[in-house]
C-alpha positions as CSV (number, residue, x, y, z in Angstrom):
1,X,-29.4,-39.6,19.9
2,X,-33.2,-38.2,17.9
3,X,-32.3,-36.2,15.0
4,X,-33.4,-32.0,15.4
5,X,-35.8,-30.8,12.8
6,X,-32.5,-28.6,12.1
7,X,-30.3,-31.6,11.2
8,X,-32.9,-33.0,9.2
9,X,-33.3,-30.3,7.0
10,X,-29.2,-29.6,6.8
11,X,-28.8,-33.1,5.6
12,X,-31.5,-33.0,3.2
13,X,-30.5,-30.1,1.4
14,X,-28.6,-31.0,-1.5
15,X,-28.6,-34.8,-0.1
16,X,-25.5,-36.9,-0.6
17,X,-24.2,-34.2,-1.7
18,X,-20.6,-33.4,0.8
19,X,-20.6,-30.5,3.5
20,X,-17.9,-28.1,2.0
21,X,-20.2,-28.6,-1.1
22,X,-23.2,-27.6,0.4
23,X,-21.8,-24.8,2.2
24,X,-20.4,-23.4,-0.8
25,X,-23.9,-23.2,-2.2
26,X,-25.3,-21.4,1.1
27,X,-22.3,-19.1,0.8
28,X,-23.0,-18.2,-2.6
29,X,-26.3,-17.2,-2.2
30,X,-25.7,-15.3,1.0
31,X,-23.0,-13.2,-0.8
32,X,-24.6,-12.5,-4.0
33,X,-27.4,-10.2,-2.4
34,X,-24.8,-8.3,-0.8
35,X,-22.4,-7.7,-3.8
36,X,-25.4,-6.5,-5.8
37,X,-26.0,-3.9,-2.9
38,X,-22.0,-2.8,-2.6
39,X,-20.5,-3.8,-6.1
40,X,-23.3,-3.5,-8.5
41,X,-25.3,-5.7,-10.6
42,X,-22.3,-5.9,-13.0
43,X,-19.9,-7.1,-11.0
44,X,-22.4,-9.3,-8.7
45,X,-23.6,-11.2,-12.8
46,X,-19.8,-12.0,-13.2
47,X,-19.6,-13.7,-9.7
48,X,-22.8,-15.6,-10.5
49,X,-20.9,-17.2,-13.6
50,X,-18.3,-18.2,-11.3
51,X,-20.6,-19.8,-9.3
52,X,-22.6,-21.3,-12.4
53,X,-19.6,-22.7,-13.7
54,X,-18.3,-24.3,-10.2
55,X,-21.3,-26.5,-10.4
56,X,-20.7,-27.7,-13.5
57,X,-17.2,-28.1,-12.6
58,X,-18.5,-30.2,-9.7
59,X,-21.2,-32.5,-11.3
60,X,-19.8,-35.4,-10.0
61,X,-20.5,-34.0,-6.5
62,X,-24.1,-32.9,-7.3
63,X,-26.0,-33.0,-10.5
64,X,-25.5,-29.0,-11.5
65,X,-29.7,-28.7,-11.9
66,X,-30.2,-28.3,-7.8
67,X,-27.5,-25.9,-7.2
68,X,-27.6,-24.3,-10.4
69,X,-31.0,-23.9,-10.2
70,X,-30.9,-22.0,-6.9
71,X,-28.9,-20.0,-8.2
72,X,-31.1,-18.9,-11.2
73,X,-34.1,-18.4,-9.2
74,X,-31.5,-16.0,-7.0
75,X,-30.6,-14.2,-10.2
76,X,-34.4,-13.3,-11.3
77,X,-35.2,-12.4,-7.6
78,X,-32.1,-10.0,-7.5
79,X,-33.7,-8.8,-10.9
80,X,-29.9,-9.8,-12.6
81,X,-32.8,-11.2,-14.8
82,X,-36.1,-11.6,-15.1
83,X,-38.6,-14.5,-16.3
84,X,-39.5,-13.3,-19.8
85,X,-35.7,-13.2,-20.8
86,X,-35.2,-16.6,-19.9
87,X,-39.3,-17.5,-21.5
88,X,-37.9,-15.9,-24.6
89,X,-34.8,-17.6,-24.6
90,X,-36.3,-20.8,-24.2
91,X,-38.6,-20.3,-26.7
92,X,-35.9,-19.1,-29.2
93,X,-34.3,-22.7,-28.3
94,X,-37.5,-24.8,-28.6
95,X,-36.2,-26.4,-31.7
96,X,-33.2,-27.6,-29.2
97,X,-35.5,-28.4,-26.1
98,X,-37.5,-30.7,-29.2
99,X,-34.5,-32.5,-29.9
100,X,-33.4,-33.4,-26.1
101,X,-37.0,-35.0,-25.2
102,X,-37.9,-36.7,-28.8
103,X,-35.2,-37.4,-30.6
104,X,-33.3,-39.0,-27.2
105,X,-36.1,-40.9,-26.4
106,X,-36.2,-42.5,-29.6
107,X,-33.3,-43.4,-30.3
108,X,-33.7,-45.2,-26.6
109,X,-36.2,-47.3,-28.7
110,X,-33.2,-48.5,-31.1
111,X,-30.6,-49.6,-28.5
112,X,-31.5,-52.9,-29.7
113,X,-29.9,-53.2,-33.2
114,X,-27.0,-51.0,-31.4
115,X,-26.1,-53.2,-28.9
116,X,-26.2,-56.4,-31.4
117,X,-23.5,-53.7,-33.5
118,X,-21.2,-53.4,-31.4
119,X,-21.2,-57.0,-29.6
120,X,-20.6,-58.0,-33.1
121,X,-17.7,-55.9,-33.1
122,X,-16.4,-56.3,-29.8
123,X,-16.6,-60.5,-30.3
124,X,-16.2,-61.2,-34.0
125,X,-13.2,-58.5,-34.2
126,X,-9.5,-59.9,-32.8
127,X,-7.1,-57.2,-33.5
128,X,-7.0,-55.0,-30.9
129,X,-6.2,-51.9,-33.5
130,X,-8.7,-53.1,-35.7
131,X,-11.8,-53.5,-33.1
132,X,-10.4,-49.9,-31.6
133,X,-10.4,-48.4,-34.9
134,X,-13.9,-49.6,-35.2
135,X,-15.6,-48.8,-31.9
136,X,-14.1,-45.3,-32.5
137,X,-15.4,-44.5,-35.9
138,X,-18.8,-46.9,-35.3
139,X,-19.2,-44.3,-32.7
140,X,-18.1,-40.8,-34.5
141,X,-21.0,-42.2,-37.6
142,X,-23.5,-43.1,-34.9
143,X,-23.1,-39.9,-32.8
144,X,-23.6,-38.0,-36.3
145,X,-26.6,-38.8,-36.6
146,X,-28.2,-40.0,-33.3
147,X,-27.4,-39.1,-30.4
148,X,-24.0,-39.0,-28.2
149,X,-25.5,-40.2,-25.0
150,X,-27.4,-42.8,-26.2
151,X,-24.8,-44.1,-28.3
152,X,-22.4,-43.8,-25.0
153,X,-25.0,-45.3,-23.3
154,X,-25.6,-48.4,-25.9
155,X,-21.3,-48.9,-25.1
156,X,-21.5,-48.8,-21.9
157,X,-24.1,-51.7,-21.4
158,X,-22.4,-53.9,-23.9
159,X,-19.2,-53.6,-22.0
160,X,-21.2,-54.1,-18.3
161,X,-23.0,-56.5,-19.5
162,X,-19.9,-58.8,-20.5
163,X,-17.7,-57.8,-17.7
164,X,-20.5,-58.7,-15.5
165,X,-20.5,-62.4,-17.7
166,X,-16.9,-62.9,-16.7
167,X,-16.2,-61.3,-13.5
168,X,-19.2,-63.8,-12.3
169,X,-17.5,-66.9,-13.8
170,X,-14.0,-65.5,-12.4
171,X,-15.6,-65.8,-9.3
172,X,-18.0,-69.2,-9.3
173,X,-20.9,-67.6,-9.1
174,X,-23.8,-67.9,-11.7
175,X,-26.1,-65.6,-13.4
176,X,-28.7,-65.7,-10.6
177,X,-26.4,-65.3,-7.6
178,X,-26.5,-61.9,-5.7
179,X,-22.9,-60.5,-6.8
180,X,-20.9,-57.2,-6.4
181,X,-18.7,-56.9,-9.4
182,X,-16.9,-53.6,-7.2
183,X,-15.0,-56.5,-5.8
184,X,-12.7,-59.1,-6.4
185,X,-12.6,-61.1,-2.8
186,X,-14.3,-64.1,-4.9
187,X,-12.6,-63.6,-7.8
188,X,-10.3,-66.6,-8.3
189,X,-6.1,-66.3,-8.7
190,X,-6.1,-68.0,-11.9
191,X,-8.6,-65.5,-13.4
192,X,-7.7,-62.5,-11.5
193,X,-4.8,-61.5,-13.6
194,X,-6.7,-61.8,-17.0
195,X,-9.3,-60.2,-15.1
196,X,-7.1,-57.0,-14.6
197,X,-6.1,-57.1,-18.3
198,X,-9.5,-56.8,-19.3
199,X,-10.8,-54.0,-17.3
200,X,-8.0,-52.4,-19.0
201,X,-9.4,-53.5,-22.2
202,X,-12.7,-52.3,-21.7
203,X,-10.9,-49.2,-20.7
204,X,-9.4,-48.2,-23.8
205,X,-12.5,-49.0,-26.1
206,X,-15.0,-47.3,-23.8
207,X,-12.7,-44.2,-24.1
208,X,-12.3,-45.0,-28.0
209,X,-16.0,-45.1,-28.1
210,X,-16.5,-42.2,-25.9
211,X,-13.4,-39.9,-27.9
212,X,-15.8,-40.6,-31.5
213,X,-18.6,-39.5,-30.1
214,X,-17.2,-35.8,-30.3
215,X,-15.4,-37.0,-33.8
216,X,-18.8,-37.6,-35.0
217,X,-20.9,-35.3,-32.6
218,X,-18.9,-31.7,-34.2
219,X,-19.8,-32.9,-37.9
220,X,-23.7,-32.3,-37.7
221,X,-26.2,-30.4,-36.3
222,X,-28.0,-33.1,-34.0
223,X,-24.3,-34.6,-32.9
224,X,-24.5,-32.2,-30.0
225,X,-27.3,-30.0,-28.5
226,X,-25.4,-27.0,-28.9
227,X,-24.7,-27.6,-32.8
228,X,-28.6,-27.6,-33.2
229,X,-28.9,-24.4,-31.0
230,X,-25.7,-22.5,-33.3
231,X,-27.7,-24.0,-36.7
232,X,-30.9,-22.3,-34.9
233,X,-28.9,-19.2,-34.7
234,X,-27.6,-19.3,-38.3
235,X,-30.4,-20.5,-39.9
236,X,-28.4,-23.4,-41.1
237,X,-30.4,-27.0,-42.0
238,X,-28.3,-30.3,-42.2
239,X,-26.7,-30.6,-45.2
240,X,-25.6,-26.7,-44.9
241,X,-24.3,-27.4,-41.5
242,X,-22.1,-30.1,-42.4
243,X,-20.6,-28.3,-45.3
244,X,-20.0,-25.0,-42.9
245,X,-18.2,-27.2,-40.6
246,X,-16.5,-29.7,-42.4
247,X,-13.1,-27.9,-43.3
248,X,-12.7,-28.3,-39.7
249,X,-14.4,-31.2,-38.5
250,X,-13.0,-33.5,-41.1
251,X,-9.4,-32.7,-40.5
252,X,-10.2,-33.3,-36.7
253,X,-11.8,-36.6,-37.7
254,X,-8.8,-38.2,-39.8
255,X,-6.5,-37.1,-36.9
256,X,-8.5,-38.9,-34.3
257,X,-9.0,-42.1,-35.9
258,X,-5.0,-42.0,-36.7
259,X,-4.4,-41.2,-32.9
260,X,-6.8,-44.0,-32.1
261,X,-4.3,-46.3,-34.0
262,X,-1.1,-45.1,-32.7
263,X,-2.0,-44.9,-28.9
264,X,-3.1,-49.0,-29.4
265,X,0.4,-49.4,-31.5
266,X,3.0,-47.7,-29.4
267,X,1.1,-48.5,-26.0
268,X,1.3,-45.2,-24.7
269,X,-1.1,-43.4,-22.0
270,X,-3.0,-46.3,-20.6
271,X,-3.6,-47.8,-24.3
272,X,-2.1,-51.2,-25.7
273,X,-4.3,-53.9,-23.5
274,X,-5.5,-57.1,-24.9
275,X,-8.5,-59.2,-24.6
276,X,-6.9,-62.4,-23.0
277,X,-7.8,-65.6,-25.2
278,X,-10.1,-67.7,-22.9
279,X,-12.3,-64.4,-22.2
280,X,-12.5,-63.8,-25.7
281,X,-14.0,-67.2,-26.0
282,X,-16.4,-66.9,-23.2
283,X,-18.0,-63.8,-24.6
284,X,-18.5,-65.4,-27.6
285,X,-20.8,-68.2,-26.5
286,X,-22.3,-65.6,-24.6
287,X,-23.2,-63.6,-27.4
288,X,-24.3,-66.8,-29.1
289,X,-26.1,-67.8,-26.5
290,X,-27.8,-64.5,-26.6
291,X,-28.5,-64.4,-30.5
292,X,-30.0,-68.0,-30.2
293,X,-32.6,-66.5,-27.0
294,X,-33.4,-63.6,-29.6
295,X,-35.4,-65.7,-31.9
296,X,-37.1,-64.8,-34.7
297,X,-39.2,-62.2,-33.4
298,X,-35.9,-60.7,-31.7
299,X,-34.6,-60.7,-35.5
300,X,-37.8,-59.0,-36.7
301,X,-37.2,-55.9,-34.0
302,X,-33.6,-55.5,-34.9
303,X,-34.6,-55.4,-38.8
304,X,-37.4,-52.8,-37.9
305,X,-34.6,-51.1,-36.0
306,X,-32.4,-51.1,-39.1
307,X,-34.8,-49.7,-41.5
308,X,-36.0,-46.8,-39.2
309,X,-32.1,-46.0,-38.8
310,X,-31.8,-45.5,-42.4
311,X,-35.1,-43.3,-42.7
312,X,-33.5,-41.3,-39.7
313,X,-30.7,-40.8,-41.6
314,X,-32.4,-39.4,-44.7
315,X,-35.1,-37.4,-42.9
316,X,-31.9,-35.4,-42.0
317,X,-30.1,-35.2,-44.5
318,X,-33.2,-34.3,-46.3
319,X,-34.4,-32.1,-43.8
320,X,-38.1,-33.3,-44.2
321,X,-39.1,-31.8,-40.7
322,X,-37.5,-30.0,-37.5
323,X,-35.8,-32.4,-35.7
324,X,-37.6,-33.5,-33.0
325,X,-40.5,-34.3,-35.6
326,X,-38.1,-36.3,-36.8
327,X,-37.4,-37.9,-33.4
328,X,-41.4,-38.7,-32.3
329,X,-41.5,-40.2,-35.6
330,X,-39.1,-42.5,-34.9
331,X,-40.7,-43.0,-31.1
332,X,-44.4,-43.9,-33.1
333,X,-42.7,-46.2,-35.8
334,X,-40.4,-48.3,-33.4
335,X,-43.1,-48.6,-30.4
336,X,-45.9,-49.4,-32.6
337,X,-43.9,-52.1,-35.4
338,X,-42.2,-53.2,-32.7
339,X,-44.9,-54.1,-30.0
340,X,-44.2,-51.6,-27.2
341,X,-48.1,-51.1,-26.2
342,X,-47.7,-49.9,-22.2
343,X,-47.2,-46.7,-20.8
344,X,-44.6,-48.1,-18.4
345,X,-42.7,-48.8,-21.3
346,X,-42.4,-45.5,-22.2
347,X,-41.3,-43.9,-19.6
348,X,-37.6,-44.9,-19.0
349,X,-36.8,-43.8,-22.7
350,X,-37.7,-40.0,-21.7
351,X,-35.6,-40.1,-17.7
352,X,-32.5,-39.9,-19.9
353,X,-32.7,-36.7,-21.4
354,X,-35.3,-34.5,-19.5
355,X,-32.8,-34.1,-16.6
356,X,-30.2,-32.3,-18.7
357,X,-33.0,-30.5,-20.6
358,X,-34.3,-28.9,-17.8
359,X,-30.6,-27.9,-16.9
360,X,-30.5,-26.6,-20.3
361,X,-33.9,-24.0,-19.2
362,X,-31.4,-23.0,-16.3
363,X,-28.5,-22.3,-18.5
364,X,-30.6,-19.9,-20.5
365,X,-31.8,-18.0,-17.5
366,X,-27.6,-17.8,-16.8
367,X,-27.5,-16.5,-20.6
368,X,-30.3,-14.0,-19.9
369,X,-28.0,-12.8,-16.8
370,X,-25.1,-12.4,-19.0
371,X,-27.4,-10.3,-22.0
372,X,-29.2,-8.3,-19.2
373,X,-26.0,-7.1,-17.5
374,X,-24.0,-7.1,-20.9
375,X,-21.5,-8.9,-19.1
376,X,-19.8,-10.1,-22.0
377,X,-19.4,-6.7,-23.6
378,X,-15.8,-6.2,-23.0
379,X,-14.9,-9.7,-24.0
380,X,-16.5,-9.6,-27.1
381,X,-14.8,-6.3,-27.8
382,X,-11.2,-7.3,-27.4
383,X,-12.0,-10.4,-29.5
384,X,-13.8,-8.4,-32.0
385,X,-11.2,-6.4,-32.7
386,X,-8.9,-8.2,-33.7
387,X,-8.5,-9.1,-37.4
388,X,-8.9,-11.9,-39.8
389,X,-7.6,-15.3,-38.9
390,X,-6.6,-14.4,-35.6
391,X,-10.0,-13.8,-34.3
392,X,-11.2,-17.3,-35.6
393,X,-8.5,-18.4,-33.5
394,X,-9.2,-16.4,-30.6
395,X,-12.6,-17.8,-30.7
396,X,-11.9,-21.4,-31.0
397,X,-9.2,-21.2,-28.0
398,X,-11.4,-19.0,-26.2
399,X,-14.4,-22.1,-26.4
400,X,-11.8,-24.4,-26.0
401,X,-10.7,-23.9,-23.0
402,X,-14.2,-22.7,-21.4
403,X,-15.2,-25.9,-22.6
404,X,-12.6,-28.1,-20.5
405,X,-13.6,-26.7,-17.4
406,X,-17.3,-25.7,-17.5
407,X,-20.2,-27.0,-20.0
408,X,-19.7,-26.8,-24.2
409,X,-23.6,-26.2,-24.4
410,X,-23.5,-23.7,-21.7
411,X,-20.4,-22.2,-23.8
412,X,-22.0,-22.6,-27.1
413,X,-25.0,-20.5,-25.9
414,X,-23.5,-18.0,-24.5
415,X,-21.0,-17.1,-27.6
416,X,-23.5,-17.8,-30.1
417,X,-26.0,-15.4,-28.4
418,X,-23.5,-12.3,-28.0
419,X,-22.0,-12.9,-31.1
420,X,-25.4,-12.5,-33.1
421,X,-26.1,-9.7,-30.8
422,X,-23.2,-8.0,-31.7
423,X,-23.3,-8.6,-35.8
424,X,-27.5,-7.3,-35.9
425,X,-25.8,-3.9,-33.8
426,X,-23.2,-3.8,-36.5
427,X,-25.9,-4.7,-39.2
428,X,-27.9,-1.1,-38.1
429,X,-24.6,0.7,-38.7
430,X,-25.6,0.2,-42.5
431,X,-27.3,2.8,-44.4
432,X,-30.7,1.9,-45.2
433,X,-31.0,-1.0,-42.5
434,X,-33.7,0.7,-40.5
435,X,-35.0,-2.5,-38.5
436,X,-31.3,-4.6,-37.9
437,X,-33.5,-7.2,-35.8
438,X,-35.7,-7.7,-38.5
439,X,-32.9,-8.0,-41.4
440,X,-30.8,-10.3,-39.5
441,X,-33.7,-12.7,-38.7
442,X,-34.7,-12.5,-43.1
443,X,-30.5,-13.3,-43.4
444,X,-30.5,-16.1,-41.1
445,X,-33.6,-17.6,-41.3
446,X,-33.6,-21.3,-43.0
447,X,-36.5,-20.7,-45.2
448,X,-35.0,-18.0,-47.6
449,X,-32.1,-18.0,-49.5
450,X,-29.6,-15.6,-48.0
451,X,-28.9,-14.3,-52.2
452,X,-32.3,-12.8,-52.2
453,X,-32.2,-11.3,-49.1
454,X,-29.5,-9.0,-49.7
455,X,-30.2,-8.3,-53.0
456,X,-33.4,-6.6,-51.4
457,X,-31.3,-4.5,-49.8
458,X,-29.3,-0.8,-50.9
459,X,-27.4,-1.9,-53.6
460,X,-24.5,0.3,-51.7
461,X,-24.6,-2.2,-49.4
462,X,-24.6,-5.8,-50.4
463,X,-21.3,-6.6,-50.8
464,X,-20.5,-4.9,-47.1
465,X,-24.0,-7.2,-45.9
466,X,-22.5,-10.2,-47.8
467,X,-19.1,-10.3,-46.3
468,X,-19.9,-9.2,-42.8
469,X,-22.9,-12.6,-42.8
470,X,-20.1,-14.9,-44.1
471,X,-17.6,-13.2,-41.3
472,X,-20.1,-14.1,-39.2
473,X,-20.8,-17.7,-40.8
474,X,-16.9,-18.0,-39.6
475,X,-17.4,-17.6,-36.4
476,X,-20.3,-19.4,-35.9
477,X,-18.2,-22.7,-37.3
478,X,-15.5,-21.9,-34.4
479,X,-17.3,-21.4,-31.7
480,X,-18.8,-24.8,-32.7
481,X,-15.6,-26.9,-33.0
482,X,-14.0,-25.0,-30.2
483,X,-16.7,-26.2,-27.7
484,X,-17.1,-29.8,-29.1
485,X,-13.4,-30.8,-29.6
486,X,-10.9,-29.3,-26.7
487,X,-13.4,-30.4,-24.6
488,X,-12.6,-34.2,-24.5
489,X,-9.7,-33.1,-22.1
490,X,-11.9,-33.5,-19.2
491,X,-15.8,-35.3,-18.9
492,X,-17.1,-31.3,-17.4
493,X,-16.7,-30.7,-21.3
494,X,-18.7,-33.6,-23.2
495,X,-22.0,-34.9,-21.9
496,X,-20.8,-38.0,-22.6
497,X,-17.8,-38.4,-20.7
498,X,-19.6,-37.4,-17.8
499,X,-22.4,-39.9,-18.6
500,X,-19.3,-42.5,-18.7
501,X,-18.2,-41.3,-15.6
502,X,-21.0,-41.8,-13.6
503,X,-22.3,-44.7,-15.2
504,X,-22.5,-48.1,-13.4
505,X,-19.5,-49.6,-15.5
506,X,-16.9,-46.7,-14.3
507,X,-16.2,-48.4,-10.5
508,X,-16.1,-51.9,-12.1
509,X,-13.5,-51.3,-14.5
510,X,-11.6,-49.0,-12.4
511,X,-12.0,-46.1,-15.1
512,X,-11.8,-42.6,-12.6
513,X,-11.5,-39.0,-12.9
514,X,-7.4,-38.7,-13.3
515,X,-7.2,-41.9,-15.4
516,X,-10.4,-40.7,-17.7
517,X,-8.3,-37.3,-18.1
518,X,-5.2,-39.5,-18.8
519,X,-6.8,-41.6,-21.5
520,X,-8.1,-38.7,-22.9
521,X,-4.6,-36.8,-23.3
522,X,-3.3,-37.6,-26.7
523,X,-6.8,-37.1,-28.2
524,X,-6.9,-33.8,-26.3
525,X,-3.4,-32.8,-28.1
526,X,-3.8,-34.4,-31.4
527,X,-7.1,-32.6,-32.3
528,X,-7.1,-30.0,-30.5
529,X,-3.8,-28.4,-32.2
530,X,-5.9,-30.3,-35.4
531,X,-8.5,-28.4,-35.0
532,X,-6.8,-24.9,-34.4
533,X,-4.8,-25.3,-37.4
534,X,-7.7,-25.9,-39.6
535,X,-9.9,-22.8,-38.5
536,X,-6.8,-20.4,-39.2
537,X,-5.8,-21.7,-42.1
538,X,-9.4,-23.2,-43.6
539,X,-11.7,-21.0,-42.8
């Protein structure tokens, strides 16, 4: 039977996306109209969030960009917000926006000399606590200062591209055949049981991997896109970031590296699988195999590879330039030393990150909603008023748990925002403050020394100023590990879990939703509690 215009245009809306999804989405939008004409713009900007957040909690049914992105557009038409909110936040955030296109894209450039690091690792290595230990901390350092998805994204092909060595042999077929590695129809019975053992194997280091991106991601400002937009907020550069955050994130990381090692020991929650003998061989003349096709020019790249790592490194620690300068710099030195002279070649490095940069646009039209209908106004003000301590708790619980079940950057922004909002109202409480805007943007701005600026101010007031900013310094370092680490209970939290998830490897080796949750359990215990016990008693 012809398919109706009608049909048509049902099933194209939101594509592959399921009916109840879709519907959803339709129903959302109808309603939202309504409950701004019967409830109020108020209550209409809190359902909105609800609505925001269910498509991030459903990303692996739709990308949240579509759907998220309807919704936003609804928003502004509804006049929740309007265009020049979300310009401005955007624009406030271009430092963040600079760091998702460039700094992505060239560490896409370097995936080289990372995927000859951790073959190394994975084939050279033959203690299963040992190569665990490493893939876990190889990918906290990395993720510090690169890039969590890339560095995800550098595992994951290294563990595809040696599953799809063996599960080939397992099933006589060669490299050239046409092959589905979903299946095991082919596979043979004296492989299929070491088979099994090591899709568990690659299981527990992709998760290893995965868990020390957030180890490393919390430590720094480029680690995670929302650390860079909190340092934007607070006027904090590298170095200072690390040292704001590091009674916390260091605790965190010691505690995940010794849960790394007792999971593999005691064989608990998935953990505890070994590499069987004759696939460890097989890999390795793979990976010789591979080294001997590189050639000397191959060895020329991965050196070039190496030394603009290190320059990376100390452009930001250093803090030589924003850091998406940073970023194209390392785009123009790799592409140019390194031979890459087509635009064709270009182009895949950039498909990575723009997706989840333009989600990033929609967020801040979602944050606009929330500043524009101060929707967050009686939040803040039972968590502001409680005391000491127990607010930095608050706040840390109160990302946490966001975090596990929406979008840490979506979190981060949100906090950071209202949080700042709140301190420059309290700011204009002070005597002598007569522009509260302006003073908070001299006291966290990177390029003058906070010192100065308060000592410009009354004398009265200074030590009020002084403690209030490093209150607020506080805060700023909880909502920060609160988002990046109670998040790795489910992949809606990290970027990179859900990059795992939906990546070409997860099918092959079995890795789904539930068992990615269960993996992720004692990490989830072990620094979360970590982590809440170090911002009340550390900070």
């Amino acid at each position: 039977m012809p398919q109706t215009l009608s049909a048509a245009f049902g099933k194209n809306f939101l594509g592959k996306a399921p009916n109840w999804y879709k519907l959803a989405i339709l129903a959302f939008l109808i309603v939202n109209p309504i409950l701004v004409l019967t409830a109020g713009p108020f209550v209409a900007g809190w359902v909105l969030i609800g609505e925001f957040i269910f498509t991030l909690a459903m990303a692996l049914k739709c990308y949240p960009l579509p759907a998220g992105g309807l919704l936003a557009i609804e928003a502004i038409i509804l006049d929740l917000t309007n265009p020049l909110t979300v310009y401005h936040e955007a624009k406030n955030n271009f430092a963040v926006i600079l760091l998702l296109i460039f700094m992505v894209a060239g560490i896409y450039f370097m995936k080289d000399f990372l995927q000859y690091t951790f073959t190394r690792i994975l084939t050279r290595v033959r203690s299963k606590i040992v190569i665990s230990l490493m893939f876990c901390f190889a990918g906290a350092f990395l993720s510090a200062f690169l890039d969590a998805l890339t560095v995800t994204a550098v595992i994951i092909a290294v563990a595809y591209g040696f599953y799809n060595v063996y599960h080939r042999f397992a099933s006589g077929k060669t490299m050239t055949c046409e092959h589905d590695l979903c299946s095991d129809l082919t596979v043979k019975d004296a492989q299929r049981q070491d088979l099994l053992q090591f899709r568990a194997f690659l299981r527990n280091l992709m998760m290893h991997g995965a868990v020390g991106t957030a180890l490393g991601g919390v430590c720094t400002l480029v680690g995670e896109p929302q650390n860079l937009l909190i340092a934007e907020e607070m006027g904090w550069h590298f170095v200072p970031f690390f040292l704001q955050v590091a009674p916390v994130s260091m605790p965190v990381l010691a505690v995940g590296l010794l849960t790394c090692i007792l999971v593999e020991k005691l064989h608990i929650f998935g953990y505890g699988a070994q590499l069987p003998g004759n696939i460890r061989s097989h890999l390795l003349e793979t990976a010789i195999e591979m080294e001997e096709k590189r050639g000397v020019s191959g060895k020329a790249q991965l050196i070039v590879q190496g030394a603009i790592g290190v320059w990376l490194i100390l452009a930001l620690a250093f803090h030589l330039a924003e850091v998406g300068i940073i970023g194209l710099s390392v785009i123009v030195l790799l592409t140019s030393l390194n031979g890459y002279t087509d635009e064709h070649q270009f182009g895949p490095a950039f498909e990575e990150a723009l997706p989840f940069t333009a989600l990033l646009v929609v967020f801040f039209a979602i944050v606009g909603v929330i500043h524009d209908q101060h929707l967050f106004a009686p939040v803040m003000h039972v968590v502001l008023s409680m005391q000491g301590h127990l607010q930095m708790a608050a706040y840390y619980v109160a990302n946490g748990v966001l975090s596990m079940i929406s979008d840490n950057v979506f979190v981060a922004t949100v906090y950071i925002s209202e949080t700042k909002m709140h301190f420059t109202q309290l700011l204009g409480t002070f005597p002598g403050i007569t522009d509260a805007v302006a003073t908070m943007d001299k006291l966290t701005d990177p390029h003058l020394d906070r010192p100065d600026v308060i000592a410009t101010l009354p004398q009265a007031i200074q030590t009020k100023v002084a403690d209030m900013m490093h209150h607020f310094d506080m805060l700023a370092v909880a909502i920060n590990t609160g988002t990046n680490i109670p998040s790795v209970a489910t992949p809606n939290g990290q970027a990179a879990f859900l990059f795992l998830l939906t990546s070409a490897l997860a099918p092959v080796i079995r890795l789904s939703y539930g068992r990615m949750v269960v993996l992720a359990l004692p990490y989830t215990i072990t620094m979360s509690i970590t982590g809440l016990a170090a911002t009340y008693y550390f900070l």
